[in-house]
N, C-alpha and C positions, 0 to 999 in steps of 0.2 A: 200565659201568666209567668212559668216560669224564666222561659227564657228572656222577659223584660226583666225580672229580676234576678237573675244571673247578671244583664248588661249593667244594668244599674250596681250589684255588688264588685263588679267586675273594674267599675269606671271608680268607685270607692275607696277600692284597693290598691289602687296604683296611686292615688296619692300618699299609699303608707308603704309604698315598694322602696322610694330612696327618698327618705323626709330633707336632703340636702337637695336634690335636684328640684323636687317641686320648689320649693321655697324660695330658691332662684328664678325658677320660673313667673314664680305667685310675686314677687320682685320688680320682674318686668314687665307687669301689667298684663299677663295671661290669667283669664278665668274661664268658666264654665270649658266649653266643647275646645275654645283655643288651648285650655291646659292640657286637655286631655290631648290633643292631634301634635300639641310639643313635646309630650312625654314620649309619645309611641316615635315620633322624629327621632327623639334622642337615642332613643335602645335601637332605632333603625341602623344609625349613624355610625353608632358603637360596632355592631354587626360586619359593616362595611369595612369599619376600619380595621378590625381585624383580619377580615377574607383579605385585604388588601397588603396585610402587614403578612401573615402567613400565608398567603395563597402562593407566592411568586416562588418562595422555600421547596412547597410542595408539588409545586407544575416543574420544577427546574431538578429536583432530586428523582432518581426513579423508585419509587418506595417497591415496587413490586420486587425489589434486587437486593436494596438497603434494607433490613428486616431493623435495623439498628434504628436507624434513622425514626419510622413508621413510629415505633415502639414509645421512643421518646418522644414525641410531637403529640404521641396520644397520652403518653404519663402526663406532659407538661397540662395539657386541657381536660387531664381531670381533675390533677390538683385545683387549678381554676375552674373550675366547674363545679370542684366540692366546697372550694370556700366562698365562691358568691352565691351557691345554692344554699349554706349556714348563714349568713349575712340577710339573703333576700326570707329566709325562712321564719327567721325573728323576729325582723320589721313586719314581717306581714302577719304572724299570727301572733307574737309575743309583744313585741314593742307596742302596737295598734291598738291593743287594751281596748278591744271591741268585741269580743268574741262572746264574752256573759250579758252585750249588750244585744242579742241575735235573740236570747231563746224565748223573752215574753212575745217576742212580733211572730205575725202569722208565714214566717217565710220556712222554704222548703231545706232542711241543714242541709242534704247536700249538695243544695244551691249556693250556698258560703262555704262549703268545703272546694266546690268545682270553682268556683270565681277565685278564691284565695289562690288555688294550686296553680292558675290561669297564669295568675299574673306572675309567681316566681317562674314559671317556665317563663315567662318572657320576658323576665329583668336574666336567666342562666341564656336562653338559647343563641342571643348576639355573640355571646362569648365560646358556646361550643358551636356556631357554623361552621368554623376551621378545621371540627373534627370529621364534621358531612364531606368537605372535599378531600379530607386522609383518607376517608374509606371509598369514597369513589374514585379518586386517584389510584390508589392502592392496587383496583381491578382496571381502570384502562391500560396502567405501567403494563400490564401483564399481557397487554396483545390482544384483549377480550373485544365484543363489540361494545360499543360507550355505551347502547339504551341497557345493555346487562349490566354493566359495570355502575349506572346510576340505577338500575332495580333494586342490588345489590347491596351497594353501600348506602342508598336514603332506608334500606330494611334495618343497617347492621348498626345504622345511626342510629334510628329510630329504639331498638332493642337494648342498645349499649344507653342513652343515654336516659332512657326508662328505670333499667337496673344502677344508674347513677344516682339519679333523682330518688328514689326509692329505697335506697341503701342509706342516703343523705336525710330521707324524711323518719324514716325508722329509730334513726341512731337517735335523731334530733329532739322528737316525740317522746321516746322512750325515757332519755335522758330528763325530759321535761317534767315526766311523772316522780321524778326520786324524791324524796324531803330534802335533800343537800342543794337542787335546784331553787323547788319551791321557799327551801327555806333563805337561800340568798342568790336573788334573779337576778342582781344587779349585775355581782360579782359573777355570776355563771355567765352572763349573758358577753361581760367583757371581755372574760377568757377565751369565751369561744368565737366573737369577733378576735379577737387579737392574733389567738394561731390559727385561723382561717389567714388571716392578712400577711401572718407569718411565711405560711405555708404557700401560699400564691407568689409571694416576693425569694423564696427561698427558691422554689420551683424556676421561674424565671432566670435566678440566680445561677443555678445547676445548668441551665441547659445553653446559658452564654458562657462557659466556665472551658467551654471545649476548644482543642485548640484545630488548626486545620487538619492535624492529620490523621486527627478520630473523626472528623467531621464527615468523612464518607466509611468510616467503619466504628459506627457506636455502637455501645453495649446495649445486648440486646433486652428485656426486661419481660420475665417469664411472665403471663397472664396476658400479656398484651401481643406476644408472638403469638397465640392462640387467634386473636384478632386477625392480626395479618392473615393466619390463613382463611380466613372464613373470607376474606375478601380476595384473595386469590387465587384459593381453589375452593368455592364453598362446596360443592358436592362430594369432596371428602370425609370420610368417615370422621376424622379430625372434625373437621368445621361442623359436620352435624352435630356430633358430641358436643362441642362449645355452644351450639345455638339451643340446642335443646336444654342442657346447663342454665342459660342466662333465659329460657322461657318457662323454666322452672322458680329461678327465684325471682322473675316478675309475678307470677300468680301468687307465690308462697305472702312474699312480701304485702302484692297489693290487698290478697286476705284479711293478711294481721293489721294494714293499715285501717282498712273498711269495720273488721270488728271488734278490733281490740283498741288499738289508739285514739281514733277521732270522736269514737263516743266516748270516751275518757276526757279530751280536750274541748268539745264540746259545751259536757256538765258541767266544767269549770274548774276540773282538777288541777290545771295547767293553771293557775290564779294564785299567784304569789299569796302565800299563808301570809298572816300577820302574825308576829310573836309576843304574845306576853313577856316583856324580860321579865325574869329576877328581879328584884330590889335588891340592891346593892349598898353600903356602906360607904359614903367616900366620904367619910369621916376626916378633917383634915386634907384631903386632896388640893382644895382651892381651885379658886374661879380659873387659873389659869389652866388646867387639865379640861376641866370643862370644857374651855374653849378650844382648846388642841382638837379635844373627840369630834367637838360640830364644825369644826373647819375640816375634818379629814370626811365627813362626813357629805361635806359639799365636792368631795373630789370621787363620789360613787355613781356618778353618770360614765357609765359606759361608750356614748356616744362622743360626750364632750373630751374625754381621754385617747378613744381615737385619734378623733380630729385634731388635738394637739399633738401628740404622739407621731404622725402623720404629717406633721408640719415642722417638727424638732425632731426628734430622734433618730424615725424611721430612716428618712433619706439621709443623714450619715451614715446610721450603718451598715446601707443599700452600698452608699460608694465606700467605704473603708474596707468592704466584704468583697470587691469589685475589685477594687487594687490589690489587696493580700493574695485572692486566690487567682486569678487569671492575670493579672501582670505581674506575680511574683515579688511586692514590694517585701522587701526583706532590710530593713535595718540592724541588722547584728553589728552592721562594721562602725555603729556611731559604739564612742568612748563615751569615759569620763570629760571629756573636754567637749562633748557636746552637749551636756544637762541644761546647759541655755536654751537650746534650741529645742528642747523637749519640752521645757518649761515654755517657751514660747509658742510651738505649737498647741501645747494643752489651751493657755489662753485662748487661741482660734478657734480651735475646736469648740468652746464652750462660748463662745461669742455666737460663732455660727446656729448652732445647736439652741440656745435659750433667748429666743426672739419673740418677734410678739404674738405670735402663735404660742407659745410657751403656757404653763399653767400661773409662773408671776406674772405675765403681761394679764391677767383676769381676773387674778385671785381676790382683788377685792370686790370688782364687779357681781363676783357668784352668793356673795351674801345678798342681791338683791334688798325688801326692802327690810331685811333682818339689821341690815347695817342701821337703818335711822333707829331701831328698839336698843342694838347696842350701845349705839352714841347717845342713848337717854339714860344708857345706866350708870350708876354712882363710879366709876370707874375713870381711870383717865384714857380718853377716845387714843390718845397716841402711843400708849404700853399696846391697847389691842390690833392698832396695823402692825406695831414692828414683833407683836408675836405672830401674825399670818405670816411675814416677811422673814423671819428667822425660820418659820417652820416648811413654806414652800420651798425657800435658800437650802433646808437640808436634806429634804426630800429628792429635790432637781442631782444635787450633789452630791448625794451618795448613789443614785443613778449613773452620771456621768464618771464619780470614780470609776465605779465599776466597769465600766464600757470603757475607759482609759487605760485598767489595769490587762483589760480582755487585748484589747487594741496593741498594746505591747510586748503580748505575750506572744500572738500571731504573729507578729514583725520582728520579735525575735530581738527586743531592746533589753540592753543591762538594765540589771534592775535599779540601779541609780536614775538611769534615765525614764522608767517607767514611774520612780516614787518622782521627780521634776515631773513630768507627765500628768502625775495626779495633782502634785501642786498647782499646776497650774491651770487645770481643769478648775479646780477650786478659784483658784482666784478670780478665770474669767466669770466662772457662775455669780460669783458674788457681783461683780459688776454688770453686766450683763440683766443679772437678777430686779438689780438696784436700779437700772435705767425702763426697762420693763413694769416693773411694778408702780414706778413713780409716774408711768407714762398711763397706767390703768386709772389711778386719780386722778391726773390729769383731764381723760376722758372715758369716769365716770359714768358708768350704762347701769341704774339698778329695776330698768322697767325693758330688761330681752325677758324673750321669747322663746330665741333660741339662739344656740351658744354662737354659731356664724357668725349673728353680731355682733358677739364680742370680737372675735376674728379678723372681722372685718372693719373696725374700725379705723378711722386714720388710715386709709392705702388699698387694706385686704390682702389678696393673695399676690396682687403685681409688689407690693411694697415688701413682702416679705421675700419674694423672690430677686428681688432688686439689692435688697441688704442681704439677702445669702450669698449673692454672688460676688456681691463685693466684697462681703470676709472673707472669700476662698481667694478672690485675686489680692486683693491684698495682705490678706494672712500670708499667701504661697509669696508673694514679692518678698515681702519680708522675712520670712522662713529660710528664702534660696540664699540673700544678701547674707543674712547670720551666719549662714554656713557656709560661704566660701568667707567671710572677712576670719572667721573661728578657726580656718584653715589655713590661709595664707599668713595671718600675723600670730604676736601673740595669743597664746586660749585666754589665758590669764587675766591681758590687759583688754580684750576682747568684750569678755565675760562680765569682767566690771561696770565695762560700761554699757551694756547692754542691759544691765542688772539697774542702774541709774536709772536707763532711758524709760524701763517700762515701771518702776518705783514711782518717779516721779507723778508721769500722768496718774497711776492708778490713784496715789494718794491724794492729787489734784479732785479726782473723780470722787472719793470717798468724800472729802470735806466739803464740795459743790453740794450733795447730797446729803449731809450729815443739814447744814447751812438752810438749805430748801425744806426739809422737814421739821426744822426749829421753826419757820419764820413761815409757814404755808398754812392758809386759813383752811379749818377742817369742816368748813360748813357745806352740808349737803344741801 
């Protein structure tokens, strides 16, 4: 009995492990047993393609020698291994919002506590296989016989990646009991997706950041040279000590997990509080604040901020962070005779950056069917788009300053050319903004489900990748062209006209759109 209902919670769970992957799935016309044998394909796949990406690193380095090396390969997959273990830990017991749904049924808890645990092991362990071949590598390098060196390292796997998961469920749990949690899950819930994602993408970042000739003598990273030896000499006094260590804090850990936490998360402690506000006076405030607080208020999806975030932000500052540290872009040598071309790269940058992944390319879409009760109210329907559209415009934009001003501080730009920089950051957001957001009325979704659709609208991720690519070659065409014409001729007569060229169209753009939102029927 129980273990049909383990299988059964077990096969339940996985469709709350990555509510993006099912969905796609559920898309393409997989149900019942075909869903579940595509999902376990896919984390298969994943698995593969890692062993296949790091495996050839660590057959070809001799880690038994490289203690550097070893070291970092096992920092890099724990980072990754602690933030898709925060990630998969949410979805499945936080996000899921099933868990107070368990305790009237006659089922065994920790048969939903073993099925839930089940499955985040199997959305983390495709991504730590690459550390099973560091530790088994680790003892063949060393001349051992290979059935020792794989006794060895599937024990020291097994042990290490126990005290991973368990360090990662503690914190998670623990954190989940405080009032500052329970009192705002949304906002906890997004922080803590967000430096997990940070944290994986920084990790990755560090460890491509090296150049060749550390590449056989890295630093080496205390806590994890303890590792190395256990895998190369474990019958050292050393590696005892380290094992008996980490099968200390597996028992400590799995204790307080068994009787302090999960029957805390169980009862329903973990159950976002509801708050009675205050009453508040907003005496004279007006309808307009009102409106600001529930449209900011449609931007506290955690999930939905990723996935934009993710599709705008992130991957600039992934390659801006790419070029700065490991190609050494250094612009100090632009002048004042270059603020054109600063000003012109901000526009790119912000073209690239607020696409229809973006939060304007949605933000009307997310009122759902709130939008037809506001369009009944005594109000005129077209003051309350262009204040989502003023208010999304300064939100996006005083983001991208920011990351424009950071952007030039690294690259070492006069600050004339960093205040051009933010100009023009600005300008492209507004436009940018203004073609996104007109393109969300356009094609008007107030019956999703989930935010992908929005996303996906018109193109999806091939259209979005299509238009990124083409701001970057065309932005970069026109960037190079400005700076040799800015250098070979006049700056002066240069500048001006360059100043024309992108004048022109921008205002061309503004009055297209000023024109379309005069004369555009608002009927839903």
């Amino acid at each position: 009995m129980i273990n049909h209902q383990l299988w059964q919670l077990m096969k339940v769970n996985l469709l709350y492990a990555n509510p993006q992957l099912t969905r796609r799935q559920r898309e393409k016309g997989k149900t019942g047993g075909a869903l579940y044998r595509s999902l376990m394909l896919q984390y298969g796949l994943i698995g593969v393609l890692f062993i296949f990406i790091f495996g050839s690193t660590m057959l070809v380095a001799n880690l038994y020698q490289n203690v550097g090396i070893f070291t970092n390969l096992l920092a890099l997959f724990t980072v990754l291994g602690l933030g898709q273990t925060i990630t998969a830990l949410d979805n499945v017991f936080f996000e899921s919002k099933d868990l107070k749904d368990y305790l009237p049924l006659p089922l065994n808890q920790w048969a939903v506590f073993i099925a839930k645990f089940s499955i985040v092991v199997l959305i983390i362990l495709p991504m730590e296989l690459p550390t099973w071949i560091l530790f088994v590598m680790g003892g063949v390098h060393s001349g051992r016989f290979i059935g020792i060196s794989i006794l060895v390292g599937t024990f020291m796997f097994i042990l290490f990646y126990l005290c991973l998961f368990l360090i990662c469920s503690v914190g998670i749990f623990s954190f989940a009991q405080t009032k500052v949690y329970r009192s705002h899950q949304k906002l906890m819930t997004f922080l803590m997706t967000g430096l997990s994602m940070i944290a994986m993408f920084a990790a990755i970042f560090v460890m491509n950041t090296g150049d060749d000739s550390r590449s056989t003598n890295s630093f080496i990273i205390l806590g994890f040279a303890q590792l190395h030896q256990t895998v190369a000499d474990p019958l050292s006094i050393e590696s005892l000590i380290t094992i008996a260590i980490m099968l200390v804090i597996v028992v400590i850990l799995g204790l307080f997990m068994q009787k302090v936490l999960l029957p805390k998360v169980l009862s329903g402690a973990n159950v976002q509080q509801v708050r009675k506000p205050k009453r508040k006076s907003h005496q004279g405030t007006g309808m307009n604040r009102q409106f600001i607080r529930y449209n900011l208020g449609l931007l506290g999806n955690p999930t939905l901020l990723m996935q934009s975030f993710s599709m705008t932000i992130f991957p600039v500052c992934i390659f801006t962070l790419i070029f700065v540290f490991q190609d050494g872009f250094n612009l100090s040598e632009l002048t004042a005779q270059d603020a054109g071309v600063t000003f012109l790269a901000g526009i790119v940058v912000a073209v690239m950056t607020i696409n229809q992944g973006s939060l304007a390319g949605i933000f009307i879409s997310l009122d759902r069917q709130n939008l037809s009760f506001i369009k009944s109210l005594p109000i005129e329907f077209k003051s309350y788009l262009w204040l989502k559209f003023k208010l999304i415009t300064s939100l996006q934009g005083a983001v991208l300053v920011v990351l424009s001003v950071g952007l030039g501080l690294l690259t070492k730009l006069a600050w004339l050319d960093i205040l051009t920089l933010a100009l023009g950051v600005i300008l492209g957001n507004i436009l940018a903004s203004l073609y996104n957001f007109t393109r969300d009325w356009r094609l008007l979704d107030l019956t999703w489900t989930n935010a992908t659709q929005l996303f996906n609208r018109g193109g999806g991720n091939m259209l979005i990748g299509l238009v990124t690519f083409g701001s970057i070659v065309v932005g970069a065409s026109l960037i190079a062209a400005y700076i040799l014409l800015v250098h070979a001729y006049a700056p002066l007569l240069i500048n001006a006209v360059a100043l024309i060229l992108i004048a022109v169209p921008s205002v061309a753009m503004l009055w297209h759109y000023y024109r379309y939102w005069q004369k555009v029927n608002l009927a839903l």
